[in-house]
N, C-alpha and C positions, 0 to 999 in steps of 0.2 A: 517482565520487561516493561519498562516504562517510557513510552517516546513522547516528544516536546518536540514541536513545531513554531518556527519560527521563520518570520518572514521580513528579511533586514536589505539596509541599501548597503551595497560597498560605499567604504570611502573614497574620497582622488588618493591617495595614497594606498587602497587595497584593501586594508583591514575591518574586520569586522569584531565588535564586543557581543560575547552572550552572558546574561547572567540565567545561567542554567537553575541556579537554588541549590549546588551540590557542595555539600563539605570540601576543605581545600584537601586535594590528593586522589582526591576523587577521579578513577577512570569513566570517561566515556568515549563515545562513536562518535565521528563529524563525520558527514555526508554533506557534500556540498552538489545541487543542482542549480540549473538555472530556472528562474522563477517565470511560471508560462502564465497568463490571466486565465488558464482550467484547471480545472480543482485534478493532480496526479492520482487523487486516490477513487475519480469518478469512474476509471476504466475498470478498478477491481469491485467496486459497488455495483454495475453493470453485468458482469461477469456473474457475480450471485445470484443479483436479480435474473439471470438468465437462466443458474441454475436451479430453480423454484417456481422455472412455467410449467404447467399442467402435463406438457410434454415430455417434457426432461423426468418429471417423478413419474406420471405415468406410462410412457415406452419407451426412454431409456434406462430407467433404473429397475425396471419387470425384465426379472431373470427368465423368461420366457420369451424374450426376441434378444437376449444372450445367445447368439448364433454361434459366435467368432469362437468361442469356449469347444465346441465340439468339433471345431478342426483338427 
C-alpha cells in the first residue's frame, strides 16, 4: 500500500482538488482530518522510540521477568 499525503485549504464553497497521479477508475481511500501545526505521525515515531530503550529490550522483552505467563 502506497499512502500520499496531502496538506490543501478548503475552498469558501467546501471543496477540495487532489491530483492523486492515478489512472481514471482508479479506487482509493479519503480520510479526511483536521490539520493540527504537529506532525500526527510524531506520537507513533515516539512510541517506537520508546520501544528501543535499553529497558523495554532488556527487562521487558527477557522471558525471565515473564511472570504473568505462570499464573
Amino acid at each position: 500500500m502506497h499512502a500520499q499525503r496531502f496538506i490543501e485549504t478548503v475552498t469558501e464553497n467546501g471543496l477540495l482538488q487532489l491530483n492523486v497521479g492515478k489512472p481514471k477508475g482508479a479506487r482509493v481511500e479519503v480520510i479526511v482530518l483536521d490539520y493540527e501545526e504537529s506532525d500526527p505521525f510524531e506520537a507513533l515515531h515516539l512510541a517506537h522510540l520508546q520501544e528501543r530503550t535499553a529497558f523495554a529490550i532488556d527487562i521487558l522483552a527477557n522471558p525471565a521477568e515473564d511472570v504473568w505467563n505462570e499464573l
